[in-house]
N, C-alpha and C positions, 0 to 999 in steps of 0.2 A: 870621905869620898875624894878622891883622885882629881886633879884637875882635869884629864881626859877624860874623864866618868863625869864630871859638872859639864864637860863640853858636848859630849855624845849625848847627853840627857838633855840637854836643851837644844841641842840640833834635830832631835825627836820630836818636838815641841813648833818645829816652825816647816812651812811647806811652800812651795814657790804659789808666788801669786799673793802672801801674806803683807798685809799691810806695817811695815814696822818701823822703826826710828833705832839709832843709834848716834854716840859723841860724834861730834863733829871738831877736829883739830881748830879747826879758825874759831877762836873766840871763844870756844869750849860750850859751843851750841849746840843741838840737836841737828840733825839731819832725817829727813824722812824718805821711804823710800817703799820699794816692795823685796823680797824674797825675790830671786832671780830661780838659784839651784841650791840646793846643803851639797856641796863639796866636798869627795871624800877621794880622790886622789889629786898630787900637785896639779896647780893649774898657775895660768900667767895670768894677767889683767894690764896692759897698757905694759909698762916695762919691769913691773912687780910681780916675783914670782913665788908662791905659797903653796907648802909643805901641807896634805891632808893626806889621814888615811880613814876607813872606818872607824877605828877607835879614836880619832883625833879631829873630828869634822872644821870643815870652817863654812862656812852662810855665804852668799856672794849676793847684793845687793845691788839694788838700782836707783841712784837718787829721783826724785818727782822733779825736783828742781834742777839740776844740771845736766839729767840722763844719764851721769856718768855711774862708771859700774864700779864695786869699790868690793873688799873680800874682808870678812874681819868672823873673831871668834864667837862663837851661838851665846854666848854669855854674855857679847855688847849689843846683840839684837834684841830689841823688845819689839812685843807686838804692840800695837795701837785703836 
């Protein structure tokens, strides 16, 4: 399976409102948060801007703890 076929099959797997966690860069901790949208055309976030198509999805998240909204690929989102 394709890395875009791992992506799209897990971004089928997740719906906004979904409770989930993914890496967190500081300290290589967890972050928790919810499902915002599965993103399937480029979108911004703060001054970062990411590339999605239907075949290449990317999850856009909302931390509980900072509100801040972060975008990353359906294969570092777990549900919780």
């Amino acid at each position: 399976m394709s890395d875009a076929s791992k992506q799209q099959a897990a971004a089928e797997e997740l719906s906004p409102g979904d409770h989930v966690e993914w890496g967190a860069p500081v300290r290589g901790g967890k972050t928790r948060g919810e499902v915002v949208e599965v993103v399937t055309e480029d979108t911004t976030v703060g001054s970062n801007h990411f590339k999605a198509t239907e075949d290449n999805p990317k999850v856009k998240v909302k931390s509980e703890k900072s509100g801040k909204e972060a975008v990353h690929k359906p294969t570092s989102v777990h549900k919780v």
